[in-house]
MARGUVO-23194 format. One record per residue (C-alpha): residue number from 0; x, y, z. Coordinates in steps of 0.05 Angstrom, whole numbers. Example, Ala and Ser with C-alpha at 12.3 -4.5 7.8 and 13.67 -1.06 7.14 Angstrom:
<pts>
<nr:0, c1:246, c2:-90, c3:156>
<nr:1, c1:273, c2:-21, c3:143>
</pts>
This chain:
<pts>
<nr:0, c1:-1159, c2:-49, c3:-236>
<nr:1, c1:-1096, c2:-13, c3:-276>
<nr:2, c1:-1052, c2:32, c3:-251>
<nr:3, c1:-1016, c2:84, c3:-311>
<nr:4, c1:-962, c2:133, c3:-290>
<nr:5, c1:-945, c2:201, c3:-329>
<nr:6, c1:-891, c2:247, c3:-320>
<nr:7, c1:-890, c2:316, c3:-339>
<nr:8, c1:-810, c2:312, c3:-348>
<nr:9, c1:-766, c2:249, c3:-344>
<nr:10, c1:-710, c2:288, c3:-315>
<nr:11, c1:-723, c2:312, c3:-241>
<nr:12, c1:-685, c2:375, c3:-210>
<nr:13, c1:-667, c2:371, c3:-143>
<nr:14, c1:-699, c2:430, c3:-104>
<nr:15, c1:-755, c2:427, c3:-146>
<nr:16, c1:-823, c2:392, c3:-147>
<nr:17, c1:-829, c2:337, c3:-202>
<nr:18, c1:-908, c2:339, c3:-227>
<nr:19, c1:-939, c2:276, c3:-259>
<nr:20, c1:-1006, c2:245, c3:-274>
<nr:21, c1:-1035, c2:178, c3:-247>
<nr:22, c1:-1089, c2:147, c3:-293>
<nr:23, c1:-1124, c2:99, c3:-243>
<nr:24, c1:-1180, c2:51, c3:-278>
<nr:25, c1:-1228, c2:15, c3:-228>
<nr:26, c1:-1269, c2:-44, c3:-259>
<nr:27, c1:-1323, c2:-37, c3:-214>
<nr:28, c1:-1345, c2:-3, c3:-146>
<nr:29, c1:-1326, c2:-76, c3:-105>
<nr:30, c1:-1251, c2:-62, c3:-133>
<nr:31, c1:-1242, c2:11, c3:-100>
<nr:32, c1:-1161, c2:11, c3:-72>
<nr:33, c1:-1155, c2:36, c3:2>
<nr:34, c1:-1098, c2:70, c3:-11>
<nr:35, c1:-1063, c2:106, c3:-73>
<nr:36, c1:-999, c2:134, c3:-63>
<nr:37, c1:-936, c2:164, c3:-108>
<nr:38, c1:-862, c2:138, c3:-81>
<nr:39, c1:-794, c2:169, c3:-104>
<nr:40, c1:-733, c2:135, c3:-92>
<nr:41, c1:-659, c2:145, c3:-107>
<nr:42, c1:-604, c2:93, c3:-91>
<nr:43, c1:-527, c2:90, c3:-108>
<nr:44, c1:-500, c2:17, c3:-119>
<nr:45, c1:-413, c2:4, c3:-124>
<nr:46, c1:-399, c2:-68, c3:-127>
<nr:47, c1:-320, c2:-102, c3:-122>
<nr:48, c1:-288, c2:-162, c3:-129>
<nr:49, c1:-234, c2:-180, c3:-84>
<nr:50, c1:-185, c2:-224, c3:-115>
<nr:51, c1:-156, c2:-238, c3:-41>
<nr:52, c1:-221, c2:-269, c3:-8>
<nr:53, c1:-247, c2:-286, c3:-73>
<nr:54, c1:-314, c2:-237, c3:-47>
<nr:55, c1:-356, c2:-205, c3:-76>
<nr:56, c1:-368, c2:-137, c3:-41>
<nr:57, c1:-435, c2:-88, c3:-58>
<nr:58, c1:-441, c2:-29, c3:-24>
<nr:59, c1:-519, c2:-2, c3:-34>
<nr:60, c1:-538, c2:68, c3:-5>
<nr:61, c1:-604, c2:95, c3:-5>
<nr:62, c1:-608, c2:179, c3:-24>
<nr:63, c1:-691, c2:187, c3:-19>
<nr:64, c1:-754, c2:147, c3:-6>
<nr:65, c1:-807, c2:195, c3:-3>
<nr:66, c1:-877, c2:184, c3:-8>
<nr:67, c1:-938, c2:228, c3:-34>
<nr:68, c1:-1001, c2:205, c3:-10>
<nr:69, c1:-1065, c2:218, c3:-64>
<nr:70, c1:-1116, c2:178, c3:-33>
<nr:71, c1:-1149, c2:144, c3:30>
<nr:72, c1:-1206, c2:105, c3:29>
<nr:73, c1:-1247, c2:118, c3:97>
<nr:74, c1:-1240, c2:51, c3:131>
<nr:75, c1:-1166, c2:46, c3:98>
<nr:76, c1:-1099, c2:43, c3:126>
<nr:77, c1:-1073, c2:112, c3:170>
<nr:78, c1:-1020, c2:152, c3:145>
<nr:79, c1:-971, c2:121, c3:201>
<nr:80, c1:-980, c2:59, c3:179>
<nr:81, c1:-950, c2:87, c3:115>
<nr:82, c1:-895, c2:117, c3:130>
<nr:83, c1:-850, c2:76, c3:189>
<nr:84, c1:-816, c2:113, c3:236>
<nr:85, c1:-751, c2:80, c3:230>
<nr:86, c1:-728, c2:97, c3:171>
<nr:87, c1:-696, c2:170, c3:170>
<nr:88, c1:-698, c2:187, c3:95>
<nr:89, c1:-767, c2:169, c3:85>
<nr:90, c1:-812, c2:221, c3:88>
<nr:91, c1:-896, c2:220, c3:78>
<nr:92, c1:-931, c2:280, c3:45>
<nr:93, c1:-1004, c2:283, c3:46>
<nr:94, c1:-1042, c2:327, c3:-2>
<nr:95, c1:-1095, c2:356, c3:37>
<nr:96, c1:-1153, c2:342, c3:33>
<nr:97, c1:-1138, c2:268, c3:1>
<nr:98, c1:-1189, c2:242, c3:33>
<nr:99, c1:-1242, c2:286, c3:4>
<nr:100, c1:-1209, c2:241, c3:-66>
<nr:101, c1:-1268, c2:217, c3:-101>
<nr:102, c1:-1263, c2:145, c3:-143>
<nr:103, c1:-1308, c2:125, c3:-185>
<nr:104, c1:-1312, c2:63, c3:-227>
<nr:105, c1:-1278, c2:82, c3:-295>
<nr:106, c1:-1221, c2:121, c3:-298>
<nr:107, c1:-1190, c2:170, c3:-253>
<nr:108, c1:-1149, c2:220, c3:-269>
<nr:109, c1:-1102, c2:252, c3:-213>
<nr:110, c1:-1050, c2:299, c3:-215>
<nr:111, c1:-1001, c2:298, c3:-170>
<nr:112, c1:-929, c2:331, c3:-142>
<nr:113, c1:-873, c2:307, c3:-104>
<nr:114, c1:-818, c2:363, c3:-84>
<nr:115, c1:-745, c2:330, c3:-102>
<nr:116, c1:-702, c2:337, c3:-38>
<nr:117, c1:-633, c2:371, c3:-45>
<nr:118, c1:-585, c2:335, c3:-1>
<nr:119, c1:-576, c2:256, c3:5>
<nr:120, c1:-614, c2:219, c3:63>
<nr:121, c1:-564, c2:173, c3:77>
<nr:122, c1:-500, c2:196, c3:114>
<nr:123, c1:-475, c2:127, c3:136>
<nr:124, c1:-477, c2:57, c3:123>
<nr:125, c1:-458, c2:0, c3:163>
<nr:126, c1:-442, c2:-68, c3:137>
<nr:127, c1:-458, c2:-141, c3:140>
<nr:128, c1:-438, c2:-205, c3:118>
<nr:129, c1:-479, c2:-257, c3:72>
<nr:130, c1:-444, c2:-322, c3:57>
<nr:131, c1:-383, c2:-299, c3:4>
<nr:132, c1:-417, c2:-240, c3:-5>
<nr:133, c1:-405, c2:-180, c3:28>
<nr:134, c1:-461, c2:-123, c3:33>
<nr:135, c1:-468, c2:-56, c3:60>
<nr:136, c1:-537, c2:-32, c3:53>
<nr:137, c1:-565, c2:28, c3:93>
<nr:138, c1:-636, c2:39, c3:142>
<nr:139, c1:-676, c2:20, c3:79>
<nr:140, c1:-653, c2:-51, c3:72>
<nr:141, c1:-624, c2:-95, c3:111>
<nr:142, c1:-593, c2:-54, c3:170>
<nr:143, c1:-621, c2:10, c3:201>
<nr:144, c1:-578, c2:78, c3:208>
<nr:145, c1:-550, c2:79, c3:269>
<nr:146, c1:-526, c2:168, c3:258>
<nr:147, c1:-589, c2:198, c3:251>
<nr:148, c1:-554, c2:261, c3:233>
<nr:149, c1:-564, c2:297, c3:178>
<nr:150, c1:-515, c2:297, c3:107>
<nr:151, c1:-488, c2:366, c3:76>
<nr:152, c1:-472, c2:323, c3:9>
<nr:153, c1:-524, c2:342, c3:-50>
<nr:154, c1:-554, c2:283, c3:-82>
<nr:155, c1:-514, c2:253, c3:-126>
<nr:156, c1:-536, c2:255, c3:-199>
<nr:157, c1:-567, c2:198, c3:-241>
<nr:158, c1:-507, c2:148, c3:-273>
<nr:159, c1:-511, c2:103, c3:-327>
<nr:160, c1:-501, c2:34, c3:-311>
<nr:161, c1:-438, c2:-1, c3:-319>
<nr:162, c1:-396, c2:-67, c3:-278>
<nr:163, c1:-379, c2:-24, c3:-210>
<nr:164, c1:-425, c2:42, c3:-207>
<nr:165, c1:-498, c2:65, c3:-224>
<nr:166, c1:-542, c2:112, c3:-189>
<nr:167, c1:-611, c2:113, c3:-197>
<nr:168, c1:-674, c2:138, c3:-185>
<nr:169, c1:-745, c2:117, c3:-202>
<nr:170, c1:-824, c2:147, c3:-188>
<nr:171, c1:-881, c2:87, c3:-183>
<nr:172, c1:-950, c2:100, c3:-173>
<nr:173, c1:-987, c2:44, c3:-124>
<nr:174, c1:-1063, c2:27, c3:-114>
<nr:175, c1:-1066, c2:-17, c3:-53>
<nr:176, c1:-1120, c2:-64, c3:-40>
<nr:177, c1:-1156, c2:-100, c3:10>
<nr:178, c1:-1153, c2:-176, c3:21>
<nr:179, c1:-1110, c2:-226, c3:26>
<nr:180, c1:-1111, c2:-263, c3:-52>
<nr:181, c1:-1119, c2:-187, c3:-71>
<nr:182, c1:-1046, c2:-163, c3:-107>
<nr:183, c1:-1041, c2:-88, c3:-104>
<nr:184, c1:-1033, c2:-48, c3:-175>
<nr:185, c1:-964, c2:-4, c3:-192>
<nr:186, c1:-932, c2:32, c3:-249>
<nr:187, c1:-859, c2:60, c3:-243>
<nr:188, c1:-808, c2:97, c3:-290>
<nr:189, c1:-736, c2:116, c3:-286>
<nr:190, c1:-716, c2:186, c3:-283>
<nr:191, c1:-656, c2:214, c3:-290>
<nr:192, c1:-639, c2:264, c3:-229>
<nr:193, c1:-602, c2:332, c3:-240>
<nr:194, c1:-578, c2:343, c3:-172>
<nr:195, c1:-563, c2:417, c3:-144>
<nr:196, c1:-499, c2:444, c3:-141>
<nr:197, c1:-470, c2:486, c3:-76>
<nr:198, c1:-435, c2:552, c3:-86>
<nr:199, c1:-367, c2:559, c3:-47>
<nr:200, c1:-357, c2:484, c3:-41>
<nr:201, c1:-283, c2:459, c3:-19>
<nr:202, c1:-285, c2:430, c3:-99>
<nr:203, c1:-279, c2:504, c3:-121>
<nr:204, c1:-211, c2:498, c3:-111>
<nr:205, c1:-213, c2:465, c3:-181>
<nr:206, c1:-232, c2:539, c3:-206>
<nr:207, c1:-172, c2:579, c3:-184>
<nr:208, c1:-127, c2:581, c3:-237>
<nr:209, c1:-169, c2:607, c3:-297>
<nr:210, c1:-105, c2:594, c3:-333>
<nr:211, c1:-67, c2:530, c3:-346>
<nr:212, c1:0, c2:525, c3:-374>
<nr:213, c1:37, c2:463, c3:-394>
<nr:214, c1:114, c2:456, c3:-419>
<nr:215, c1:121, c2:406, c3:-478>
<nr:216, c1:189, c2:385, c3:-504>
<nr:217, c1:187, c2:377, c3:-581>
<nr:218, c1:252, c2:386, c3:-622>
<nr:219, c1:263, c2:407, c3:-701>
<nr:220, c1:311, c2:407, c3:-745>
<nr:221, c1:353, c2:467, c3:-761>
<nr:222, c1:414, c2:500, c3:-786>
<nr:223, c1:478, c2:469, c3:-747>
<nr:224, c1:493, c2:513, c3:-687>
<nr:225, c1:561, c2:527, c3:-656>
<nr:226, c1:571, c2:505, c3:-579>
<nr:227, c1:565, c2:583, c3:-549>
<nr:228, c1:492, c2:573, c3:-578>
<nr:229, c1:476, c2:536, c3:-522>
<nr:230, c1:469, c2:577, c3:-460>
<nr:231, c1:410, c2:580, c3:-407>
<nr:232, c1:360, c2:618, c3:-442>
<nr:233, c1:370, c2:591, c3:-508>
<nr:234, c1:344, c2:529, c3:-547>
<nr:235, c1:374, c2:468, c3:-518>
<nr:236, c1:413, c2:410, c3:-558>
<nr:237, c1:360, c2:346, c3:-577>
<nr:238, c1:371, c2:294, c3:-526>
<nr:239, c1:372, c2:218, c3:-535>
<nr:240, c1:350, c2:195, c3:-601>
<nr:241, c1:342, c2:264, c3:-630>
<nr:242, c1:416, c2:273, c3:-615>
<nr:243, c1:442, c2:212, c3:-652>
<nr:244, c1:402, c2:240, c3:-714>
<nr:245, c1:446, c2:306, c3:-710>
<nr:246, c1:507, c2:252, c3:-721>
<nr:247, c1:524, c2:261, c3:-792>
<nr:248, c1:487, c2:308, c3:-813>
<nr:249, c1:528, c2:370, c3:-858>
<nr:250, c1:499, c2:434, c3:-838>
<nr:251, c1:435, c2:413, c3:-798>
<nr:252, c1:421, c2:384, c3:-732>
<nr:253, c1:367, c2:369, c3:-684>
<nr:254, c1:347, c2:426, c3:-621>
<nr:255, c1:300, c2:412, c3:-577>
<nr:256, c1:240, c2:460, c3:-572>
<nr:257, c1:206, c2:469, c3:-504>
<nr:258, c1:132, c2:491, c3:-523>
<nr:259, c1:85, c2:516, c3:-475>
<nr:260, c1:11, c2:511, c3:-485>
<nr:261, c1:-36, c2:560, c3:-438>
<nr:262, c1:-113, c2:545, c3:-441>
<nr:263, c1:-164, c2:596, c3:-416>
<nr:264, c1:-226, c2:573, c3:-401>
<nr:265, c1:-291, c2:637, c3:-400>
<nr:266, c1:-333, c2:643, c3:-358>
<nr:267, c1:-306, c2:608, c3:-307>
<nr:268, c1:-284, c2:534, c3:-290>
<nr:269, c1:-352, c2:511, c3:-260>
<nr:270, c1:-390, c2:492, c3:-328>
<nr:271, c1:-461, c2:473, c3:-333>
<nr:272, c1:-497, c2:422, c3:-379>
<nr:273, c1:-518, c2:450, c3:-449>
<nr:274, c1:-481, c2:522, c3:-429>
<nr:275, c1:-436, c2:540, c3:-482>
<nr:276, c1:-355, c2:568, c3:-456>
<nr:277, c1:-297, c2:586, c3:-500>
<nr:278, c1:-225, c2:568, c3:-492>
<nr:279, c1:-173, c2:616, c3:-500>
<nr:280, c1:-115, c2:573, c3:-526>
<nr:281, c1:-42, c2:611, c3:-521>
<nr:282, c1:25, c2:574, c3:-544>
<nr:283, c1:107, c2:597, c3:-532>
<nr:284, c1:169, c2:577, c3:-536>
<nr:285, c1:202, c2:576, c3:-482>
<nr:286, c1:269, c2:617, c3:-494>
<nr:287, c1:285, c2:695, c3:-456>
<nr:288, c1:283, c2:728, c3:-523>
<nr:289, c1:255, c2:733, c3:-599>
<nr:290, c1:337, c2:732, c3:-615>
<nr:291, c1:348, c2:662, c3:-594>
<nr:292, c1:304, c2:628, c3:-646>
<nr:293, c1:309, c2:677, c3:-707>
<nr:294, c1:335, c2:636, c3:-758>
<nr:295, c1:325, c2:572, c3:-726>
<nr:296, c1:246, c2:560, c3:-716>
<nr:297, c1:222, c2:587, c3:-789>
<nr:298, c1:156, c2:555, c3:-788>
<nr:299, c1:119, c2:553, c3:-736>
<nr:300, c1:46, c2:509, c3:-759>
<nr:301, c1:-28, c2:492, c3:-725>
<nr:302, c1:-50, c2:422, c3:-751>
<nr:303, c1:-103, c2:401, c3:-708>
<nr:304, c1:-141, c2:413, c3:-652>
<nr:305, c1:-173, c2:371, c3:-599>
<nr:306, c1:-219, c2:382, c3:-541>
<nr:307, c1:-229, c2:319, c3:-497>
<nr:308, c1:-270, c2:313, c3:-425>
<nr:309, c1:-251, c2:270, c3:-381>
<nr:310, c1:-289, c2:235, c3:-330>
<nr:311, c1:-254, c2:193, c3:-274>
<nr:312, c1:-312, c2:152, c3:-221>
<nr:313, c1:-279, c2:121, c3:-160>
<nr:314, c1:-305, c2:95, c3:-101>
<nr:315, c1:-298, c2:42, c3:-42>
<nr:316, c1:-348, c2:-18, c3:-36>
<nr:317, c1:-346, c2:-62, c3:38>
<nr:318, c1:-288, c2:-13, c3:55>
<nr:319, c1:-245, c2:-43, c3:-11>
<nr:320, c1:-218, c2:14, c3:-52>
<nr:321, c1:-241, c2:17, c3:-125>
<nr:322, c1:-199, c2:20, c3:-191>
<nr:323, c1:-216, c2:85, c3:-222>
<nr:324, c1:-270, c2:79, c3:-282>
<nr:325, c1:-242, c2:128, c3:-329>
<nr:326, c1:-288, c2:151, c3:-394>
<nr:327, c1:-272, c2:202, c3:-449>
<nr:328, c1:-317, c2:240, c3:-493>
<nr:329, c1:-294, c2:292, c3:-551>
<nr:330, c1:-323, c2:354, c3:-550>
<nr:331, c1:-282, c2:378, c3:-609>
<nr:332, c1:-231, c2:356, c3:-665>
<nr:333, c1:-208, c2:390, c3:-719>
<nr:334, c1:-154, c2:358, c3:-764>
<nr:335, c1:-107, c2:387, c3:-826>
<nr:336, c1:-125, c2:455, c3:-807>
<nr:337, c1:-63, c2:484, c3:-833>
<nr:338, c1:-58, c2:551, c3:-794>
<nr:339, c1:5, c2:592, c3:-789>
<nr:340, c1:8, c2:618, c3:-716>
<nr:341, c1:2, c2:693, c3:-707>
<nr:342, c1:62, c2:721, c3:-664>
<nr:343, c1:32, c2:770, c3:-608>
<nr:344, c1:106, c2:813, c3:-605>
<nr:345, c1:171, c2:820, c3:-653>
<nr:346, c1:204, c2:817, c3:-581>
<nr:347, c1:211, c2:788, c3:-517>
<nr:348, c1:188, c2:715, c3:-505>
<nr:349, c1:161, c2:683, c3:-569>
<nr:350, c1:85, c2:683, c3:-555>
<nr:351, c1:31, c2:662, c3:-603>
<nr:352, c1:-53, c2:663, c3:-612>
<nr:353, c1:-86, c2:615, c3:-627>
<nr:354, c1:-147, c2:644, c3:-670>
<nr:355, c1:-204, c2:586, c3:-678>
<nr:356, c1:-274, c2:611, c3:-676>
<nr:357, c1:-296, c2:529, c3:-661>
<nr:358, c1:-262, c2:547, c3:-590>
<nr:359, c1:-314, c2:594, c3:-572>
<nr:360, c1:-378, c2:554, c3:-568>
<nr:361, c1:-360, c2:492, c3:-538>
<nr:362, c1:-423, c2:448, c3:-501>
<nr:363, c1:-419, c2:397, c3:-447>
<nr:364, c1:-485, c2:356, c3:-454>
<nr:365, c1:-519, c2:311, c3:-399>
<nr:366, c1:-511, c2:253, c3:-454>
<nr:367, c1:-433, c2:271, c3:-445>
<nr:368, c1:-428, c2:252, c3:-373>
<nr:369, c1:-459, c2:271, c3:-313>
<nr:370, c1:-449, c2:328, c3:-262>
<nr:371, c1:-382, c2:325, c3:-212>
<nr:372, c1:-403, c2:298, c3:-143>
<nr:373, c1:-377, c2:263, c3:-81>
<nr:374, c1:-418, c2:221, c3:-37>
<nr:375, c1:-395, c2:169, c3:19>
<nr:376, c1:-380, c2:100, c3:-33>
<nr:377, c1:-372, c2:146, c3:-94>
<nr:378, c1:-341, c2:206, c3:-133>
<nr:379, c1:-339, c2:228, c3:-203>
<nr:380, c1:-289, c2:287, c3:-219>
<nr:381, c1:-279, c2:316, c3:-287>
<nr:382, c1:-225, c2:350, c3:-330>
<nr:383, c1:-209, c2:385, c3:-407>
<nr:384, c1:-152, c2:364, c3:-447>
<nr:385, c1:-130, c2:405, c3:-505>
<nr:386, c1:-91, c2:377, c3:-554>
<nr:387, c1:-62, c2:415, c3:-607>
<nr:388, c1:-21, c2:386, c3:-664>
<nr:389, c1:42, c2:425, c3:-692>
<nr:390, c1:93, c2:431, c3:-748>
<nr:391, c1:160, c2:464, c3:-734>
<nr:392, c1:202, c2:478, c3:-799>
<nr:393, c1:158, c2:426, c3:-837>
<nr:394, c1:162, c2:367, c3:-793>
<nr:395, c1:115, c2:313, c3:-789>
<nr:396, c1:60, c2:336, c3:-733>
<nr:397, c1:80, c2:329, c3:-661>
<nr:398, c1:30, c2:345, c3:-607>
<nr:399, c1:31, c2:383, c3:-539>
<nr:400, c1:-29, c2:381, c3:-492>
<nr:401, c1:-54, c2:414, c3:-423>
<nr:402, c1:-102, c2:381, c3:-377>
<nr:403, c1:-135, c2:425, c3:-326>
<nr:404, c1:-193, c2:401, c3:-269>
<nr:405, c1:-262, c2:433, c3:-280>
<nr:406, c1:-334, c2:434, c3:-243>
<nr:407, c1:-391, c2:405, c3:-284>
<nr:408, c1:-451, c2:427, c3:-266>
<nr:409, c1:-526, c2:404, c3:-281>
<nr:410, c1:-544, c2:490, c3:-278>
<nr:411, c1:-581, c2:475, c3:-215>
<nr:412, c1:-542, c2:511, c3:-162>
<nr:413, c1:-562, c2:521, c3:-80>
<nr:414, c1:-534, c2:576, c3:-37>
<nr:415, c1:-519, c2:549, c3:24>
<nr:416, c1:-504, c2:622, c3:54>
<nr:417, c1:-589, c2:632, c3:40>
<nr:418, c1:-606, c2:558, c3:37>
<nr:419, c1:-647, c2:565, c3:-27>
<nr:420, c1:-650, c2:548, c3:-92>
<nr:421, c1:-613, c2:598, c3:-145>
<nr:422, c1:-653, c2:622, c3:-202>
<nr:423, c1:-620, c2:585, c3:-257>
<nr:424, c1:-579, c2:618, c3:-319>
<nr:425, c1:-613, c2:587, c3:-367>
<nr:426, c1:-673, c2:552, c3:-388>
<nr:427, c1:-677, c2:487, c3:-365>
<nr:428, c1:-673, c2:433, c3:-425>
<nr:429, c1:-719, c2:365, c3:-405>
<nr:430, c1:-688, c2:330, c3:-463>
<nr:431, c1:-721, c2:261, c3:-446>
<nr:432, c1:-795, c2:247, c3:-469>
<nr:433, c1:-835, c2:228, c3:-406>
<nr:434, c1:-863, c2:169, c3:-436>
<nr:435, c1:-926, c2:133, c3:-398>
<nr:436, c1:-925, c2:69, c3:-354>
<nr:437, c1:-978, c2:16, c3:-338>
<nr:438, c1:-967, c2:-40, c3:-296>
<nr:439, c1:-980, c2:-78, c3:-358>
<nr:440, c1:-918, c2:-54, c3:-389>
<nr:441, c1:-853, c2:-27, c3:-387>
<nr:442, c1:-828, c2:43, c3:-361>
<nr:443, c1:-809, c2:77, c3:-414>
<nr:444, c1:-736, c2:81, c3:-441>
<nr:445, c1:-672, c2:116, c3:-426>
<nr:446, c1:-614, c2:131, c3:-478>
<nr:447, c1:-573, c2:106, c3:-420>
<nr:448, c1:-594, c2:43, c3:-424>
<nr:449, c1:-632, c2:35, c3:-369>
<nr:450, c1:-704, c2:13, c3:-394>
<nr:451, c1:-723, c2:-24, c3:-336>
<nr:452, c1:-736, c2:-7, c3:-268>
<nr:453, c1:-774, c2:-67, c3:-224>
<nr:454, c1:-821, c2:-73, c3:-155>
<nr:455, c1:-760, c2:-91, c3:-113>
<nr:456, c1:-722, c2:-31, c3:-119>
<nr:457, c1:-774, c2:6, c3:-91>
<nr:458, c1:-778, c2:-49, c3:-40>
<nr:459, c1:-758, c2:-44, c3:35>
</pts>
């Protein structure tokens, strides 16, 4: 007997039902299964190394174990003997009428559906020890909830693998079978999990501020300036090592230049995967009036451009609080661009446009990181940096920059206010092939990395 496992989609959306095919083969009618059943499970893993105890601690959480149930033979096991009372994430769905199933000797064909949960099954974790090292495992493992309450937190989204952090999730198809020296058949495959997203969260406070302003001090050289020059309002004098090059100098010295650089960020802060946004990028100088650098700042120069995300995981592991796991990714550079800044006003404060047409279709992929989300032993918040590179009075480039937080989203979004599903903006992109599995082979592949997935995670 062989068991083969087929996925319409390798990427699963929470709050929606994820639709596969088994392919079961039976040699002969003495080699039926009594049971055939489809499992999806999802389980976050943060692991730390205390340098004081010289421990090892792994904190393991399990987000979903549910179980669809295609088949029964007549004199097989019950459907309570499937599914174990106490375990409080672990839910049994039968397909009426599975036991009007059919095998035959050959191949069967089945199709089958499992609707992806929205929240996280596991609100709490307690801990215990193992020799030097230190686990906490939840109801699914080695310890049993003790809050059988329920958790408000989404689940959290697939996450490539790395030393401290990895969530993931995985579907396996099992024919069990009689007898004692009889093994049971399985095929399993990673997917990767877009989790849903809830509207009027407390991290919308990330999306107040549309606009983000940051003051820069640069300096440049210019004509030399009497002492009255220097009021409040006006450039100020170059301090520290940009003073002692004013030293000397017949007819020129070094002013500081406070620049301020404003991003805007359209639509909004909360930005889903594969949705394009634009940034509005604004700079000034940062004097009370046009009059106090006429004469002084002459050219005022655009040499590059950069767009980085920023994606910070944390998280605590036997109660020991993690180093934050930083990443970067560029989502756009542009370099000698060579563009003279366009002044908004011939008065008032110095203001300038940035004009880049690049600005307006930038993409956050799921390849680039996944979505922001917070669950008990983990968090992953993001955040854009602009860069932009400058020339003042034909200087060598000097750059000023402006971080702001945002909300990245997987375009899945839940209304808690209706407690359903919003229809999404956008056509959903299942980027990953589904690939087949056999319990003869391997379960497909990830561009994460993560080719493998084995019996024991699906284990109890």
């Amino acid at each position: 007997m062989r068991v083969k496992l087929h996925l319409d989609s390798q990427t699963a959306f929470a709050g929606y039902p994820l639709r596969g095919t088994v392919e079961l083969f039976v040699d002969n009618a003495n080699s039926m299964p009594t049971e055939l059943y489809v499992q999806f499970k999802g389980t976050s893993t943060t692991a730390s190394n205390s340098s004081v105890s010289n421990q090892t601690f792994i904190e393991r959480h399990t987000h979903a174990n549910k179980k669809v149930q295609l088949y029964v033979a007549p004199d097989g096991p019950s459907s309570s003997s499937s599914a174990p009372t106490d375990r409080p994430t672990e839910t049994i769905d039968e397909v009426p009428p599975y036991e009007k199933l059919t095998l035959q000797p050959g191949k069967n064909t089945i199709r089958f559906s499992i609707d992806i949960p929205i929240f996280s099954g596991c609100p709490y974790a307690p801990g215990i020890s193992d020799g030097h090292r230190r686990y906490q495992r939840c109801g699914y493992a080695r310890v049993k909830h003790t809050d059988r309450g329920t958790t408000t937190l989404p689940l959290p989204p697939s996450m490539p693998p790395s030393s401290r952090f990895i969530v993931k999730y995985g579907v396996r198809a099992v024919a069990r079978r009689a007898g004692i020296f009889k093994m049971n058949k399985s095929a399993m495959k990673v997917v990767r999990l877009a989790p849903a997203a809830l509207l009027q969260s407390s991290d919308d406070e990330a999306l107040n501020d549309l606009v983000t302003t940051q003051l820069n001090m640069l300096s440049a050289k210019s004509i030399r300036l009497p002492d009255s020059y220097f009021v409040p309002g006006a450039l100020p004098k170059a301090s520290g090592f940009r003073q002692l090059m004013s030293f000397g100098s017949k007819g020129t010295m070094v002013v500081g230049v406070p620049v301020k650089l404003s991003s805007e960020i359209f639509p909004h802060a909360r930005l889903p995967h594969n949705v394009p946004f634009s940034l509005k990028l604004g700079l000034s100088i940062d004097v009370d009036d046009m009059s106090r650098i006429r004469g002084i700042i002459n050219e005022f120069d655009i040499t590059s451009i950069k767009v980085v995300l920023k994606s910070n995981t944390d998280g605590t592991a036997g109660g020991l609080i993690m180093m934050p796991e930083p990443r970067t990714t560029t989502l756009l550079e542009l370099k000698n661009i060579g563009m003279s800044l366009r002044m908004l006003s011939t008065s008032g404060i110095p203001q300038y446009q940035v004009e880049c047409e690049k600005l307006k279709a930038l993409i956050i992929r799921p390849e680039d990181t996944p979505p922001s989300f917070t669950i008990k032993s983990m968090k992953l918040r993001h955040s854009l940096r602009v860069e932009v590179g400058l020339t003042i009075n034909g200087s060598s480039e000097k750059k000023v920059d402006v971080e702001r937080n945002i909300i990245v989203t997987s375009g899945n979004d839940y209304d808690p206010d209706s407690m359903a599903m919003l229809p999404p903006g956008y056509e959903f992109n299942h980027n990953h092939a589904a690939g087949n599995s056999d319990d003869e082979g391997s379960s497909g592949s990830s561009d994460w990395g993560d080719d493998d997935i084995k019996e024991d995670f699906f284990a109890d």
